[in-house]
C-alpha positions as CSV (number, residue, x, y, z in Angstrom):
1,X,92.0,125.7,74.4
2,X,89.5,126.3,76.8
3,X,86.8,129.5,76.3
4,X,84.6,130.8,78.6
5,X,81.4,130.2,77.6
6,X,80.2,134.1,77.9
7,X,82.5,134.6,75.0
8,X,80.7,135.5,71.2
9,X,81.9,133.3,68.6
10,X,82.2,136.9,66.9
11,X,84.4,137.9,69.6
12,X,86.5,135.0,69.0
13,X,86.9,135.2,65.5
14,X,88.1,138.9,65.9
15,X,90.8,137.7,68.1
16,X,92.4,135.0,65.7
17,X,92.5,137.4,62.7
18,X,95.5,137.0,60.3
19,X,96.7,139.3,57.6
20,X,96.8,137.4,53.8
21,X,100.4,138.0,54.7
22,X,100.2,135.3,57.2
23,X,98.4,133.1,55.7
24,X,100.2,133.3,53.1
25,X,103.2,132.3,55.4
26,X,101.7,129.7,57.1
27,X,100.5,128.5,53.6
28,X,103.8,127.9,52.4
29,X,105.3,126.4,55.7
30,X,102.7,123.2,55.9
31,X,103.6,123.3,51.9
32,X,107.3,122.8,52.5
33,X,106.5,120.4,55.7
34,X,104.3,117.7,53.4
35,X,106.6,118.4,50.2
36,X,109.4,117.3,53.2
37,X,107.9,114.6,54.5
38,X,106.7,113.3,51.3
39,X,110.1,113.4,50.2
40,X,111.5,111.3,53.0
41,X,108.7,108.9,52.3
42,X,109.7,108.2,48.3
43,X,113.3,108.2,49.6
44,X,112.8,105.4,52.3
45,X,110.2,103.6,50.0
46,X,112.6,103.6,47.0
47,X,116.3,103.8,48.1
48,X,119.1,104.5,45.4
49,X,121.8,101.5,44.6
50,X,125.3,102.9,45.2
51,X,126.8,103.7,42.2
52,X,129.7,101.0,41.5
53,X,132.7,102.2,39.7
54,X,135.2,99.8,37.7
55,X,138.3,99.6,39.1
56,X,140.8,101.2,36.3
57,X,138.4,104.1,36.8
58,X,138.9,104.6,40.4
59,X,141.9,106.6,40.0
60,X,142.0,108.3,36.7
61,X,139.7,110.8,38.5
62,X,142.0,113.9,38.4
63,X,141.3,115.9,42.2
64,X,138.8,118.5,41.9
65,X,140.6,122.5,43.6
């Protein structure tokens, strides 16, 4: 972003004020991001074997309504 320079820093930091509310919000959305990401990370990094069923269990599974 460019600023003129005849701006106050003072004047800029009155333009960019947030309520705790907000920060608050933004706060907990780059939490969820990382938290996301991180998971995607362990997940590709450590994937989980499919689960192998014997076969004289493959159909005594009764159908879930």
């Amino acid at each position: 972003m460019k600023v003129p320079e005849y701006w106050q820093w003072d004047e800029l930091k009155h333009r960019f004020v947030l309520t705790p509310e907000e920060k608050r919000v933004i706060c907990f959305v780059i939490a969820a991001l990382l938290l996301g990401v991180g998971t995607k990370c362990y997940r590709d990094t450590h994937p989980r074997p499919p689960v192998q069923m014997e076969k004289k269990h493959l159909h005594s599974r009764k159908p879930q309504l």
